[in-house]
matplotlib code that plots the C-alpha trace (Angstrom):
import matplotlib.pyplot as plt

x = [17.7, 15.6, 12.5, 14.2, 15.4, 11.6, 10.0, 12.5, 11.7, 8.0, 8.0, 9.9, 7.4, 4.9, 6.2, 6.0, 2.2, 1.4, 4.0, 3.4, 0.6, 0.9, 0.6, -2.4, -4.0, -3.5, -4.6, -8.2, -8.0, -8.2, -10.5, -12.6, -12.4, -13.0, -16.3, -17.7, -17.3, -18.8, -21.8, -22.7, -22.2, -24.4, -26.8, -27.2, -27.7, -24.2, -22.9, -24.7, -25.4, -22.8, -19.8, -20.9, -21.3, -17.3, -15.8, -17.6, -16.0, -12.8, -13.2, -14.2, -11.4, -8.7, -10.6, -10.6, -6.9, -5.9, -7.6, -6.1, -4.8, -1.0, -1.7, -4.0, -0.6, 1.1, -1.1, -1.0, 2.7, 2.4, 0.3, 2.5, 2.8, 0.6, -2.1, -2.3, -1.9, -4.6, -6.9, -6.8, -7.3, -9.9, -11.7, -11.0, -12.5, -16.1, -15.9, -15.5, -18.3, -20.6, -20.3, -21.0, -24.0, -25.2, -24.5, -26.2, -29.0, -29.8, -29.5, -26.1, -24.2, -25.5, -25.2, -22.7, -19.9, -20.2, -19.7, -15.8, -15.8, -17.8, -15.3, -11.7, -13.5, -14.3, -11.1, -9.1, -11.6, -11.2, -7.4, -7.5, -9.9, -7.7, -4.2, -3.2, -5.2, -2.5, 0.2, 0.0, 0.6, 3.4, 4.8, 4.9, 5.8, 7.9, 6.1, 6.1, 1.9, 1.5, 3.1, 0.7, -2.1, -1.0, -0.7, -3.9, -5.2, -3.7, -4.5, -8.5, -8.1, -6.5, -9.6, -12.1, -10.1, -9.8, -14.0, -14.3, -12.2, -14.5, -17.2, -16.5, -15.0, -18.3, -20.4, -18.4, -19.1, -23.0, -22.6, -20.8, -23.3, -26.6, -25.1, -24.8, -28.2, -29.3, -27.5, -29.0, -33.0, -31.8, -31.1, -34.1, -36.6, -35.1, -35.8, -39.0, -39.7, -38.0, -40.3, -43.6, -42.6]
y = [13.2, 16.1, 15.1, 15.5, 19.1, 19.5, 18.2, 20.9, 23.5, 23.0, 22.6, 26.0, 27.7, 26.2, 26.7, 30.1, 30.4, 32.7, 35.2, 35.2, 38.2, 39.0, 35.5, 34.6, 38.0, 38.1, 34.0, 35.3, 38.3, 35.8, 33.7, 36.1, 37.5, 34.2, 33.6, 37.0, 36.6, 33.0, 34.3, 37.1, 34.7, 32.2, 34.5, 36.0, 32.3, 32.4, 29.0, 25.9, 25.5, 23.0, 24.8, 28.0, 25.6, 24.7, 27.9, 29.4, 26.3, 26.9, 30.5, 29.2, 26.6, 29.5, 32.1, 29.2, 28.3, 31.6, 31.4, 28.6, 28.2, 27.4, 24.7, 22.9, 23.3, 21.7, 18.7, 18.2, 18.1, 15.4, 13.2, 10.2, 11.4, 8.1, 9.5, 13.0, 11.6, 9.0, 12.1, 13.9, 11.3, 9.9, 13.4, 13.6, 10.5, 11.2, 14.9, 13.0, 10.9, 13.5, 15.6, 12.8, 11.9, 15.2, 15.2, 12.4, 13.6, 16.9, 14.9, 16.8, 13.5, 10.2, 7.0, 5.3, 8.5, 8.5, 4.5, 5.7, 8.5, 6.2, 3.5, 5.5, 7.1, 3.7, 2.3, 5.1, 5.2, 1.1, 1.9, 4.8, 2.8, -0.7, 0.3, -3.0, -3.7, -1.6, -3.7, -6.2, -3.8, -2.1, -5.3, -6.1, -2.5, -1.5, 1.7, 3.8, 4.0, 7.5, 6.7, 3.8, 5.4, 8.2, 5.8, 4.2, 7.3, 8.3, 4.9, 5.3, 8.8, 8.2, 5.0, 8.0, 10.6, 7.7, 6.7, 10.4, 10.5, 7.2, 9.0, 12.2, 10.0, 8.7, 11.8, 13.7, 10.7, 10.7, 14.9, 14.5, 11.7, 14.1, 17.3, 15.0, 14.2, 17.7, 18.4, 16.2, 17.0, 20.7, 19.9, 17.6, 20.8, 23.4, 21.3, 20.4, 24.1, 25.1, 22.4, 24.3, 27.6]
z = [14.5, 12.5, 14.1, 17.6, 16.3, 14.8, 18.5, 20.7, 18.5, 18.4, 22.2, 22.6, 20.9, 22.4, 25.6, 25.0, 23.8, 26.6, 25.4, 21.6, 21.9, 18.4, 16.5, 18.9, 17.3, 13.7, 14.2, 15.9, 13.7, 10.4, 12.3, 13.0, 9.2, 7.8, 10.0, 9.3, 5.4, 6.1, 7.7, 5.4, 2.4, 4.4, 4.8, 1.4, 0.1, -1.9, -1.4, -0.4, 3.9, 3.9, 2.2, 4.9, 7.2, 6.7, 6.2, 9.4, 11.5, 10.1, 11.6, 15.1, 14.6, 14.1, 17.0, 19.1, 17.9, 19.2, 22.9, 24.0, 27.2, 27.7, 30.2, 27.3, 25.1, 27.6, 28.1, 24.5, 24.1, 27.0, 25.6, 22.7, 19.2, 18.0, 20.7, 18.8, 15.6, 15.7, 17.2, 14.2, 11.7, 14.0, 13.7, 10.1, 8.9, 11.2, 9.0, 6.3, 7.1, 7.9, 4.9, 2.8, 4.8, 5.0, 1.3, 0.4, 2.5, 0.9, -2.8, -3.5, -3.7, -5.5, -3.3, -5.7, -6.1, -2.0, -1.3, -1.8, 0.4, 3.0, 2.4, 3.0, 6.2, 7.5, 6.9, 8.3, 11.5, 11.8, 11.7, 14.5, 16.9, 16.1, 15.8, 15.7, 12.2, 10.5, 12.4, 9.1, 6.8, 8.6, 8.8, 5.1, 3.8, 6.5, 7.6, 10.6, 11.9, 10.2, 7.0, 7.1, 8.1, 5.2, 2.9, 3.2, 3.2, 0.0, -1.9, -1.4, -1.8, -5.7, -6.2, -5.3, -7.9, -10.9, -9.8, -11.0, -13.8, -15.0, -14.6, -15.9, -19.1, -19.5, -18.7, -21.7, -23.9, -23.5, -24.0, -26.9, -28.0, -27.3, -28.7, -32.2, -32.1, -31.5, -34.5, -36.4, -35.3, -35.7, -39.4, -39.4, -38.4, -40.6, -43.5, -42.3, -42.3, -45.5, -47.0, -45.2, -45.7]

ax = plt.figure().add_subplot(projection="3d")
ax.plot(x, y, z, "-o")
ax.set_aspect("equal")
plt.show()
């Protein structure tokens, strides 16, 4: 019943694209903002190419956002909600993908922290291209298709957060280990130079 309600009123706004002048400016406006700061952060070397990289898409996402034509809209609305839905989670997961590829790439990202990131891309792509692959575990948990698809989402998305927390565990441990035995050599010298002085 709400998500009819949600559906009408999303199609009478969208209906109306061609008419809402001033959301489809302040949309390019902020677009257009967010790919200018973008650039001139790019260009002074203030973040890495990748990060600039993102935030200037986002701004040609959001300027392209604001162009679109009402007869696109329309099309969209057409098509099934699975259709749209399995779109963007298609696109997601090859983002995914390529950031950690391009991470791995430019030695930002070890091999072992990305096999996570590689694995919950893959598994959400396998599940947009072969719906049917999720059928299963609808079946067992009961699940509409995106609540699945969420859901797997979400569990390899918590195995990549605890991987980190591992790592980071460990990481602190060998920090706390080394700054001990600095301690210990920093004692060692000034006693070795109190003895030679």
């Amino acid at each position: 019943m709400i998500v009819g309600v949600i559906d009408e009123v999303t199609k009478q706004y969208a209906m109306g694209w061609d008419q809402a002048i001033p959301q489809r400016i302040c949309i390019g406006l902020a677009g257009l903002v967010v790919f200018m700061l973008a650039g001139r952060v790019v260009l002074k070397r203030e973040c890495s190419i990748l990060t600039g990289i993102l935030w200037l898409l986002s701004g040609c996402i959001l300027m392209t956002f604001s162009a679109i034509p009402q007869k696109v809209i329309e099309f969209v609305i057409s098509t099934e909600y699975l259709t749209r839905i399995r779109v963007i989670m298609g696109l997601i997961s090859l983002l995914v993908l390529y950031i950690t590829f391009e991470s791995i790439r430019r030695t930002h990202l070890q091999e072992k922290y990305a096999l996570l990131w590689v694995a919950t891309a893959l598994v959400i792509l396998i599940s947009v291209l072969f719906p049917d692959a999720v059928a299963l575990f609808r079946a067992v948990t009961g699940m509409e298709y995106a609540t699945a698809i969420a859901a797997v989402s979400f569990t390899f998305l918590v195995m990549v957060a605890f991987h980190f927390s591992i790592s980071l565990s460990a990481m602190q441990s060998k920090q706390s280990k080394i700054s001990q035995n600095v301690a210990i050599l920093e004692a060692r010298l000034r006693k070795l130079e109190e003895q030679f002085a």
